[in-house]
Every structure is written in C-alpha cells, then in structure tokens.
N, CA, C and O atoms as CSV, one atom per row, in Angstrom:
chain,resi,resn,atom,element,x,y,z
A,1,UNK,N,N,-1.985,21.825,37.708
A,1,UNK,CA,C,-2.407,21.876,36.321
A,1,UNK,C,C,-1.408,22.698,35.531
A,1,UNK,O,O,-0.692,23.569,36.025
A,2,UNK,N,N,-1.431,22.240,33.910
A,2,UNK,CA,C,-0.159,22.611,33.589
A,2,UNK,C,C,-0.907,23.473,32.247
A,2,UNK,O,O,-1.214,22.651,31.384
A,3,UNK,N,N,-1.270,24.866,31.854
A,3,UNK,CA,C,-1.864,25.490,30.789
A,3,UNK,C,C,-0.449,24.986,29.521
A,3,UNK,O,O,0.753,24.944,29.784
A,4,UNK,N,N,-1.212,24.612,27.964
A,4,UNK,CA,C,-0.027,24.849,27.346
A,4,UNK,C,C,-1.383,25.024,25.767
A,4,UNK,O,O,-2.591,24.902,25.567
A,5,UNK,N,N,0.028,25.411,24.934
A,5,UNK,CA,C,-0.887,25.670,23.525
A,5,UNK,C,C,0.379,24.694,22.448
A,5,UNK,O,O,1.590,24.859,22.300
A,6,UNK,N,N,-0.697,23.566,21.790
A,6,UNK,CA,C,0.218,22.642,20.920
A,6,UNK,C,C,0.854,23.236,19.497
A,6,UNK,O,O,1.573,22.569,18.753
A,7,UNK,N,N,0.469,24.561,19.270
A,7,UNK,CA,C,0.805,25.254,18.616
A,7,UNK,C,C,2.217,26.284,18.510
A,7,UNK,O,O,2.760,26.691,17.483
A,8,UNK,N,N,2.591,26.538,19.918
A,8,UNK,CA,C,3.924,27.320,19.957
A,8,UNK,C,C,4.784,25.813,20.309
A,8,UNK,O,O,4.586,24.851,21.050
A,9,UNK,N,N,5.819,26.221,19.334
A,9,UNK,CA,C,7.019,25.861,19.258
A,9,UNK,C,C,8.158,26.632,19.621
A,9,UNK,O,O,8.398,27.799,19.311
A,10,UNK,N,N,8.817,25.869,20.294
A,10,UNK,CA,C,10.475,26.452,20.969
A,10,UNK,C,C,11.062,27.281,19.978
A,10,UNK,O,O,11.161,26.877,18.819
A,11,UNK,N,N,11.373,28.156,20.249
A,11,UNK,CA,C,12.534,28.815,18.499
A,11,UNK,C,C,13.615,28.689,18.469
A,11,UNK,O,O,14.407,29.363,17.809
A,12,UNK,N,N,13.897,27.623,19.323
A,12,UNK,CA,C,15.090,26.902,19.490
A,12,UNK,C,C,15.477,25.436,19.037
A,12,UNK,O,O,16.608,24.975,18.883
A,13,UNK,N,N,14.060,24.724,18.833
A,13,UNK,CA,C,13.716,23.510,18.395
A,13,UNK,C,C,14.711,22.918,17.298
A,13,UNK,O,O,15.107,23.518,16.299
A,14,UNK,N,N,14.963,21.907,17.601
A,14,UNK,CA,C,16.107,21.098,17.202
A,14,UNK,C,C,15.234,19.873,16.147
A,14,UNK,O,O,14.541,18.911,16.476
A,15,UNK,N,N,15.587,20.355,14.901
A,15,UNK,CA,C,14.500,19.042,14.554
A,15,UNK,C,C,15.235,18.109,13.323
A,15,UNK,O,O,14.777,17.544,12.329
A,16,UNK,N,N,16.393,18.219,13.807
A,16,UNK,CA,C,17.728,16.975,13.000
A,16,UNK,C,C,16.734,15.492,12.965
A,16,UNK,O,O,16.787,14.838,11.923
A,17,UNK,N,N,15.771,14.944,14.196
A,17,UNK,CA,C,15.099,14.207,14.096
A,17,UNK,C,C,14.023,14.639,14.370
A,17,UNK,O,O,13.946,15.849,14.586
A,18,UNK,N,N,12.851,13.833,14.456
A,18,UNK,CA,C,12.001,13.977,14.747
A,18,UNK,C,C,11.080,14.261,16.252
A,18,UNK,O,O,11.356,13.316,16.990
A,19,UNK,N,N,10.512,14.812,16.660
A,19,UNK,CA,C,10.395,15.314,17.651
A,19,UNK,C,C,8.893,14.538,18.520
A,19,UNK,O,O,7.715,14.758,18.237
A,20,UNK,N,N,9.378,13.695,19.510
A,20,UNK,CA,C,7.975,13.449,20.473
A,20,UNK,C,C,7.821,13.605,21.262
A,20,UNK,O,O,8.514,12.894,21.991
A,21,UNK,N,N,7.053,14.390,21.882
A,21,UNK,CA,C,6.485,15.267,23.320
A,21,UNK,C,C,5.502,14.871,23.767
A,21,UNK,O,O,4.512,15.179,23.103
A,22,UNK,N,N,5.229,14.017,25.064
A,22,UNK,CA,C,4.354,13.422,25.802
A,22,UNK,C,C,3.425,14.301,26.389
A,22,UNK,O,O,3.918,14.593,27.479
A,23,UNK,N,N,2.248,14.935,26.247
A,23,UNK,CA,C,1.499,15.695,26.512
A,23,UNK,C,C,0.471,14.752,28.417
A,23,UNK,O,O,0.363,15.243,29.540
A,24,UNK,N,N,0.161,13.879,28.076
A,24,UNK,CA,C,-0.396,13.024,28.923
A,24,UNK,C,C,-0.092,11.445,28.628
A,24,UNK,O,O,-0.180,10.875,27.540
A,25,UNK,N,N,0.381,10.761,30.193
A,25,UNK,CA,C,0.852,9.926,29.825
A,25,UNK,C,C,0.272,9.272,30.757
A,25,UNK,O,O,0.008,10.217,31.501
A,26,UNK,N,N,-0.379,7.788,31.611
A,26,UNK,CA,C,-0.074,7.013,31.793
A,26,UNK,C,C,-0.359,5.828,31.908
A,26,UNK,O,O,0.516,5.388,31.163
A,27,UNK,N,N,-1.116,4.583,32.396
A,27,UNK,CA,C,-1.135,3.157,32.287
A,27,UNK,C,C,-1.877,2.882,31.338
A,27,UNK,O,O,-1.645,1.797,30.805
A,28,UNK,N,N,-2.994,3.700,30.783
A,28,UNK,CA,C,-4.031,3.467,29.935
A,28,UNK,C,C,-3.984,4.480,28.420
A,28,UNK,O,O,-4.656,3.945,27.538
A,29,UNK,N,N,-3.352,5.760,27.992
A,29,UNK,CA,C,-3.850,6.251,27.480
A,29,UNK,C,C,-1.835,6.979,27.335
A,29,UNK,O,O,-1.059,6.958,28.290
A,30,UNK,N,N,-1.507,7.477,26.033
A,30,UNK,CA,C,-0.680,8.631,25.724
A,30,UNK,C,C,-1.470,8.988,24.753
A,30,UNK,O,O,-2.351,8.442,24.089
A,31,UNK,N,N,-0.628,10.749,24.837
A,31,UNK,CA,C,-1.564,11.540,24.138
A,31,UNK,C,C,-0.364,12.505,24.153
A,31,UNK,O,O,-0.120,13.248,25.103
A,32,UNK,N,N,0.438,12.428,22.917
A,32,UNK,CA,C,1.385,12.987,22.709
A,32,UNK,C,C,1.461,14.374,21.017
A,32,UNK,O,O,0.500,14.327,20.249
A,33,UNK,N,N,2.508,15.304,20.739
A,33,UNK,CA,C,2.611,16.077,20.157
A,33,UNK,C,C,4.185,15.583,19.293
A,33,UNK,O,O,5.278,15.404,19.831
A,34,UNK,N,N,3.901,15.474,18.084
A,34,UNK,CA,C,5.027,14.822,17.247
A,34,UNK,C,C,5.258,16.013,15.873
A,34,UNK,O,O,4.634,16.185,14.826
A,35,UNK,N,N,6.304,16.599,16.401
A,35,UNK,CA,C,7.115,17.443,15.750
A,35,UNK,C,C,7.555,16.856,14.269
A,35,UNK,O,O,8.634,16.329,14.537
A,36,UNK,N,N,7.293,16.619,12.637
A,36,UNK,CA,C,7.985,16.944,12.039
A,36,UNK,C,C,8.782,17.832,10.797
A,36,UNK,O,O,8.432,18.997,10.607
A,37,UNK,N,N,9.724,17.301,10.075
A,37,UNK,CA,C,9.544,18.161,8.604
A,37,UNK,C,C,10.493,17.565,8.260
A,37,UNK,O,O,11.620,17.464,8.744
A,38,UNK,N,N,9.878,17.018,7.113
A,38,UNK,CA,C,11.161,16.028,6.135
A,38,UNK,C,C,11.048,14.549,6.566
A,38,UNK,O,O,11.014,13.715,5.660
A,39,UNK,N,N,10.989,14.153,7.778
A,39,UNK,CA,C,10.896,12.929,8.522
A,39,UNK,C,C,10.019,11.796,7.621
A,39,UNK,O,O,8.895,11.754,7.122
A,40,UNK,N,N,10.626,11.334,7.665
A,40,UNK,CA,C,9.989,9.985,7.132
A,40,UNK,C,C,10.523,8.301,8.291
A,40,UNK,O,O,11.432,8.347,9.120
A,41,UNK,N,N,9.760,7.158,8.030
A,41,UNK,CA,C,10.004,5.613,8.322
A,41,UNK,C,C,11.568,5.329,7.974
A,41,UNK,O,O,11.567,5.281,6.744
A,42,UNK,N,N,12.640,5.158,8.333
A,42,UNK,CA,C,13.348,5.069,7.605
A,42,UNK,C,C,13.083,3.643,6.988
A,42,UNK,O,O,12.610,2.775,7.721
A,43,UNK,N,N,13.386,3.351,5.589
A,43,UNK,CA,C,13.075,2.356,4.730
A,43,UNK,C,C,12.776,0.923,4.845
A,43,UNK,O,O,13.887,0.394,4.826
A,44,UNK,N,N,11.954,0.074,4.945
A,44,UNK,CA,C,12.263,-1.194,5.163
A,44,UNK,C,C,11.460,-1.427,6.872
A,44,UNK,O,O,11.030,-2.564,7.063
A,45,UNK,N,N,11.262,-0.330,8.119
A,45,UNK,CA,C,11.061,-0.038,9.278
A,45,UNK,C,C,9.592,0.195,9.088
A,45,UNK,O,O,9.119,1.041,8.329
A,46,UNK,N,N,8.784,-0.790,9.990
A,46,UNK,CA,C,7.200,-0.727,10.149
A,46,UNK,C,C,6.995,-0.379,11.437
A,46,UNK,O,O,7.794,-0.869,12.235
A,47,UNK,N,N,6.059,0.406,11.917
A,47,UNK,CA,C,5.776,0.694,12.831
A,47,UNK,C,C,4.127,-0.459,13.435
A,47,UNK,O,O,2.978,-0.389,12.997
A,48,UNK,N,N,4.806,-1.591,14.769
A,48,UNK,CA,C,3.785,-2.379,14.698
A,48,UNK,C,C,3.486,-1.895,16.203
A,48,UNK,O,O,4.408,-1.603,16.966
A,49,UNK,N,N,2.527,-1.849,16.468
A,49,UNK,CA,C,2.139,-0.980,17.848
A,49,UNK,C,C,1.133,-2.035,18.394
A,49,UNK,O,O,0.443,-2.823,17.747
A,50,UNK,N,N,1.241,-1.805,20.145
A,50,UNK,CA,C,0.381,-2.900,20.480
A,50,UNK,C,C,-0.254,-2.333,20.910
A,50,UNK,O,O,-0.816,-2.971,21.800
A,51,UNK,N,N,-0.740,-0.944,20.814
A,51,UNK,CA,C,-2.051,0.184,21.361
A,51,UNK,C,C,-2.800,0.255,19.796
A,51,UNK,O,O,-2.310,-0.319,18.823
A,52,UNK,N,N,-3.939,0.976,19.743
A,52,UNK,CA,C,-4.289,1.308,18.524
A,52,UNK,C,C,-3.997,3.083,18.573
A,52,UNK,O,O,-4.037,3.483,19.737
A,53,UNK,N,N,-3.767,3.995,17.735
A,53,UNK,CA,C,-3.553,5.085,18.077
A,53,UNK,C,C,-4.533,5.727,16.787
A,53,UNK,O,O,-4.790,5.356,15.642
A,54,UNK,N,N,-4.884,6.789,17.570
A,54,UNK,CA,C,-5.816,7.540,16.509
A,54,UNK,C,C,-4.573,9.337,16.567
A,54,UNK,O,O,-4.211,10.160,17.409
A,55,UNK,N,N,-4.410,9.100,15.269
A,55,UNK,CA,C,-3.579,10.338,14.790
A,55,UNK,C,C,-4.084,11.786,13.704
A,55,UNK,O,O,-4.742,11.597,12.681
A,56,UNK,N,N,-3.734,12.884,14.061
A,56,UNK,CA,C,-4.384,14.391,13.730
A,56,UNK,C,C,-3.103,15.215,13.093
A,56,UNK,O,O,-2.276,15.356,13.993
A,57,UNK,N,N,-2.688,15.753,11.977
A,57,UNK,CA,C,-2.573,16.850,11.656
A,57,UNK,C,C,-2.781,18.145,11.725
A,57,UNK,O,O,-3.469,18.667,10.847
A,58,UNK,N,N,-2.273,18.874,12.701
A,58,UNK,CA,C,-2.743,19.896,13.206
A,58,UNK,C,C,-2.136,21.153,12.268
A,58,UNK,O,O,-2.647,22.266,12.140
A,59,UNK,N,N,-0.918,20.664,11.657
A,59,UNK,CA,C,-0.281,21.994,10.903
A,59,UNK,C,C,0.402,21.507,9.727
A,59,UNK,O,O,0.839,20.429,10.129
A,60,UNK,N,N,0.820,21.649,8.345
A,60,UNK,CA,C,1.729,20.571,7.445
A,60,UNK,C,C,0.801,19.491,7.056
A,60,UNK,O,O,-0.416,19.424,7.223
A,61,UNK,N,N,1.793,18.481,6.387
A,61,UNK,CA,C,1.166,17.788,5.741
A,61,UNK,C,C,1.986,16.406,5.954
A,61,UNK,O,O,3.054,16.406,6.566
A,62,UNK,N,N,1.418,15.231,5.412
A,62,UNK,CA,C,1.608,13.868,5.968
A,62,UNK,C,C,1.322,12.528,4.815
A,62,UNK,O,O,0.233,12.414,4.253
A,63,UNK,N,N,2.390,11.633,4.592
A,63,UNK,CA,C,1.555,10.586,4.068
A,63,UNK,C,C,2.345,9.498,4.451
A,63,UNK,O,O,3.572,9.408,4.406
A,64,UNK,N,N,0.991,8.153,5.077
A,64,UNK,CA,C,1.250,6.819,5.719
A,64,UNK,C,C,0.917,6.018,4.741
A,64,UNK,O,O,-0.095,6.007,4.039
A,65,UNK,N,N,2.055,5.194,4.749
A,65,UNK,CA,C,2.078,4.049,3.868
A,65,UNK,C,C,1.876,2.870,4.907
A,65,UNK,O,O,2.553,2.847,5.935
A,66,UNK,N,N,0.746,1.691,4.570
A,66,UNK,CA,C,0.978,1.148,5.453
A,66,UNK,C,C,1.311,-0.244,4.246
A,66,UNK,O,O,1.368,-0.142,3.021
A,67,UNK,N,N,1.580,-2.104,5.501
A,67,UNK,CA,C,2.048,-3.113,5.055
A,67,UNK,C,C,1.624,-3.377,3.618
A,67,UNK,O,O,2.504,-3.722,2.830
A,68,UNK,N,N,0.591,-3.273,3.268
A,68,UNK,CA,C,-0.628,-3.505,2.014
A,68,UNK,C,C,0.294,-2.709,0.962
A,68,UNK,O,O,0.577,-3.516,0.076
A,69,UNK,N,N,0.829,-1.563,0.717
A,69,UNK,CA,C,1.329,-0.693,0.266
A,69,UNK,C,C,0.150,0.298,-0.209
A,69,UNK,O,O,0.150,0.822,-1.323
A,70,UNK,N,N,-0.973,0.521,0.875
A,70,UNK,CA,C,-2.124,1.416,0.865
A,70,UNK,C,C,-1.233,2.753,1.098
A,70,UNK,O,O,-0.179,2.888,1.720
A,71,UNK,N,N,-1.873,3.519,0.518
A,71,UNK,CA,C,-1.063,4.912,1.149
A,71,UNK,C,C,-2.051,5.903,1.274
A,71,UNK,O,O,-2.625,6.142,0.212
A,72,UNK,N,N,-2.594,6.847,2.689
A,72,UNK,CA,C,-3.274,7.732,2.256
A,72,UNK,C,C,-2.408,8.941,3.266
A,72,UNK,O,O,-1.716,8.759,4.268
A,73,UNK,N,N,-2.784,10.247,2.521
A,73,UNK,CA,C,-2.384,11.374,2.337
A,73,UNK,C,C,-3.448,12.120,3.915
A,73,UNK,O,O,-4.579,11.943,4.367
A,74,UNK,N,N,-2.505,12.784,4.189
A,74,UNK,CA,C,-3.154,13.856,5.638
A,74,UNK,C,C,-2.730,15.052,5.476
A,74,UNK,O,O,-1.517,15.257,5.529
A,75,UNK,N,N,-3.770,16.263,5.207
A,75,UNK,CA,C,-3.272,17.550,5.566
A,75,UNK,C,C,-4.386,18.162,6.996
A,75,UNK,O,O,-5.135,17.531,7.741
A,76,UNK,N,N,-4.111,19.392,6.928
A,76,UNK,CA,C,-4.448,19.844,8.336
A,76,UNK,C,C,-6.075,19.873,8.733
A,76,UNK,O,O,-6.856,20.585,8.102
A,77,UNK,N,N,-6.505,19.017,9.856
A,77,UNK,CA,C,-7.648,18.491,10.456
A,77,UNK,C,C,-8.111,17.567,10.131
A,77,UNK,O,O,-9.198,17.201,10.579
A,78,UNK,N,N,-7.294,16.761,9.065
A,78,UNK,CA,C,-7.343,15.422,8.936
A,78,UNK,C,C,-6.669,14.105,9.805
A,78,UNK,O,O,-5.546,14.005,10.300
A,79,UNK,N,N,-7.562,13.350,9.792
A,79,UNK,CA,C,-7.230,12.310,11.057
A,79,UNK,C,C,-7.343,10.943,10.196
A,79,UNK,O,O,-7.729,10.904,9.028
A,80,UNK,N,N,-6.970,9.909,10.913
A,80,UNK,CA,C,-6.760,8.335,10.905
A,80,UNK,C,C,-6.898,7.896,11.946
A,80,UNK,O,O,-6.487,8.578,12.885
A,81,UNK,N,N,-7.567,6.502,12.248
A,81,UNK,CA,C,-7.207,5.612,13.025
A,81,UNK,C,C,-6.159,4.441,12.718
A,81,UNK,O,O,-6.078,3.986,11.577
A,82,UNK,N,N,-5.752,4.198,13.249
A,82,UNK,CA,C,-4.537,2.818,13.268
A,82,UNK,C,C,-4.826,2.112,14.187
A,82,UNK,O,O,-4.726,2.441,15.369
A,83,UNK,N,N,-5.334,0.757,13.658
A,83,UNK,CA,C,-5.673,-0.208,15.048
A,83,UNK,C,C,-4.305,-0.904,15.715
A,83,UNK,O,O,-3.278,-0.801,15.043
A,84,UNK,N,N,-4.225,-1.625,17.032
A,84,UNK,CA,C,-3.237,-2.118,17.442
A,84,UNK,C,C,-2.718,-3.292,15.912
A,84,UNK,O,O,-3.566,-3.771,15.158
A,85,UNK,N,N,-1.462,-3.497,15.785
A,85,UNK,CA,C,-0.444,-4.573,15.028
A,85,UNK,C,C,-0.861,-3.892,13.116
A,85,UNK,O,O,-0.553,-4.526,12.106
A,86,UNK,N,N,-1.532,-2.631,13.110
A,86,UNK,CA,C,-1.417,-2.448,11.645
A,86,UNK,C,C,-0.418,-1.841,11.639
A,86,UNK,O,O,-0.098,-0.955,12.431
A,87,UNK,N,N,0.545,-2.497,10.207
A,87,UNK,CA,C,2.045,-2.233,10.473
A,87,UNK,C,C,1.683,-1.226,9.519
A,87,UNK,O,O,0.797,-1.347,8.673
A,88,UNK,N,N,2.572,-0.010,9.740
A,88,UNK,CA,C,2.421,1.414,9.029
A,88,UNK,C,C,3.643,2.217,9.242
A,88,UNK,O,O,4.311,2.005,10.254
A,89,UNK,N,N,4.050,3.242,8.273
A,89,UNK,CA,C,5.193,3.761,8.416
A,89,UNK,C,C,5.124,4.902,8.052
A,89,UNK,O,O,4.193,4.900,7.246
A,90,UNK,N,N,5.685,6.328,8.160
A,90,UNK,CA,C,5.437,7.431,7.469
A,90,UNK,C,C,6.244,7.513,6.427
A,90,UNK,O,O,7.441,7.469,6.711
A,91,UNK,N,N,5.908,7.641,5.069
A,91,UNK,CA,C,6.426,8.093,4.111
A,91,UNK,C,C,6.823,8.955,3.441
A,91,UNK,O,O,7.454,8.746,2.404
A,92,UNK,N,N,6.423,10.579,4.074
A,92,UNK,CA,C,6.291,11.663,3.823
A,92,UNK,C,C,5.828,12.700,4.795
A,92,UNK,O,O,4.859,12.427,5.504
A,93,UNK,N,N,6.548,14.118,4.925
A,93,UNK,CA,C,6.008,14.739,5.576
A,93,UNK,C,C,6.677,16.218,4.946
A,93,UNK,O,O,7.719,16.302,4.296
A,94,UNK,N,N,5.747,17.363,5.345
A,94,UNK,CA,C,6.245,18.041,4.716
A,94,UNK,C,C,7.748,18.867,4.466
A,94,UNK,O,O,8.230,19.385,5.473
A,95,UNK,N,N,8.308,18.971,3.503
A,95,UNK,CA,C,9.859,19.689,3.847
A,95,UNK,C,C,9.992,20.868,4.127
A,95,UNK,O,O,11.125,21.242,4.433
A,96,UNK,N,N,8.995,21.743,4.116
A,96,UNK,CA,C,9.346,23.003,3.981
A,96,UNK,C,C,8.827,24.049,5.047
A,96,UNK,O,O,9.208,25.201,5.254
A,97,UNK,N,N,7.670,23.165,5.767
A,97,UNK,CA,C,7.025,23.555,6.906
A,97,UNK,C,C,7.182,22.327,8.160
A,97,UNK,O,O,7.624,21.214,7.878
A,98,UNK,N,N,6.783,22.677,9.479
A,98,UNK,CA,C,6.575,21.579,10.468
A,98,UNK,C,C,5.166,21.023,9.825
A,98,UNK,O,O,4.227,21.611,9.289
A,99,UNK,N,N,5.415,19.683,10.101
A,99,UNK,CA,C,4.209,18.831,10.114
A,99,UNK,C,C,4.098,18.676,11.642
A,99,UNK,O,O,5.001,18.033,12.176
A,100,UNK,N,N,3.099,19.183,12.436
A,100,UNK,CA,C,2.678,19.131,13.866
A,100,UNK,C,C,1.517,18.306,13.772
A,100,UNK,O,O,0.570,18.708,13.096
A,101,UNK,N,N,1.440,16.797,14.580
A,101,UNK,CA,C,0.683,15.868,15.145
A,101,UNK,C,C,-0.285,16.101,16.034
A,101,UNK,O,O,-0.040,16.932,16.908
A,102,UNK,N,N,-1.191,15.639,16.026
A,102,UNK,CA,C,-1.280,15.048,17.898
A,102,UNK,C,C,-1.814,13.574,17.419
A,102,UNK,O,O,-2.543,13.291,16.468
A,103,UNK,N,N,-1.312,12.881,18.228
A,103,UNK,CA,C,-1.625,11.207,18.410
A,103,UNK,C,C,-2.162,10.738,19.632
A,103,UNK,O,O,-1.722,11.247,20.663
A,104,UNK,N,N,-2.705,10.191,19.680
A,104,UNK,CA,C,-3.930,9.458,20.891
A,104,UNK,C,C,-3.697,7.637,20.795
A,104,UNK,O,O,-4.359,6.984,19.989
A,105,UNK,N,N,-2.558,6.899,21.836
A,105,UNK,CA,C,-2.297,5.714,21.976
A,105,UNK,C,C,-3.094,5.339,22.907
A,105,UNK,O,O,-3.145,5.894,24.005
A,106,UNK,N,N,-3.801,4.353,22.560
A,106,UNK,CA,C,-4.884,3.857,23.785
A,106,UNK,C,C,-5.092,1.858,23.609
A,106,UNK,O,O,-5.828,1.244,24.381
C-alpha cells in the first residue's frame, strides 16, 4: 500500500505542460491527478473519450467548453460528469494558481 496526499506538490514540478499522474490504474477504472495553470485544449482539439469520466476541482479554477459551444465554469469542490464520446475541451484554467483535478475514467 502506497499512503499519498493529492494535495502536496513536488517544488520542483515542471508545469511547461500540463501535468497527469495516474493515481490508480487498471482494466476497468483510472483515477488520476491532473496538474494545471494556464493550460488550456489547444484550439480546434476535442477531447472524445471512449470511458465516461467524472471530473473534481480540488484547488484553482476551470472552464469546459464542450462541441455545442456549452461552457460551464468549475471552481473548488465542484464536479462534472462527461459521458463516453461527449466531445469537450478545456478552455480555461487558472493562470496564477495550480488548477489541481482529480478525474475518475470508468
């Protein structure tokens, strides 16, 4: 067993891109920790997933634009579901702080 807290970050952390850390992974279920700040979809790029993933804001702030050009806004302990093939992209995240995830692909 592996103790960890999704809250400390490396102080070394490299975050030129965006950051995804596999917390639990395998045939049925990820359940990962997604580092960002500033990060966005780059333009034109949908994210079409063949899991449905239910996604959390744990720190920062967030906004998903999805195909529709729906857009809703996430700050901290706010969640979404995304079913499998809804094409969605991030549009925003915060610049000035980490926006820290957790996402649940199932």
């Amino acid at each position: 067993m592996k103790k960890m807290n999704v809250f400390n970050l490396p102080p070394s952390l490299d975050l030129t891109e965006e950051v995804f850390q596999p917390l639990v992974k395998n045939d049925h279920i990820l359940i990962e920790r997604i580092i960002s700040k500033a990060h966005v979809t780059p333009e034109g790029q949908w994210y079409d997933q063949s899991k449905s993933e239910w996604v959390m804001v744990l720190k920062g702030a967030a906004e998903i634009t999805f195909f529709n050009e729906e857009k809703v806004s996430l700050t901290v302990g706010e969640a979404i579901e995304l079913p499998a093939h809804c094409k969605h992209r991030v549009s925003w995240t915060a610049p000035n702080e980490e926006t820290l995830w957790l996402a649940i692909h199932y």
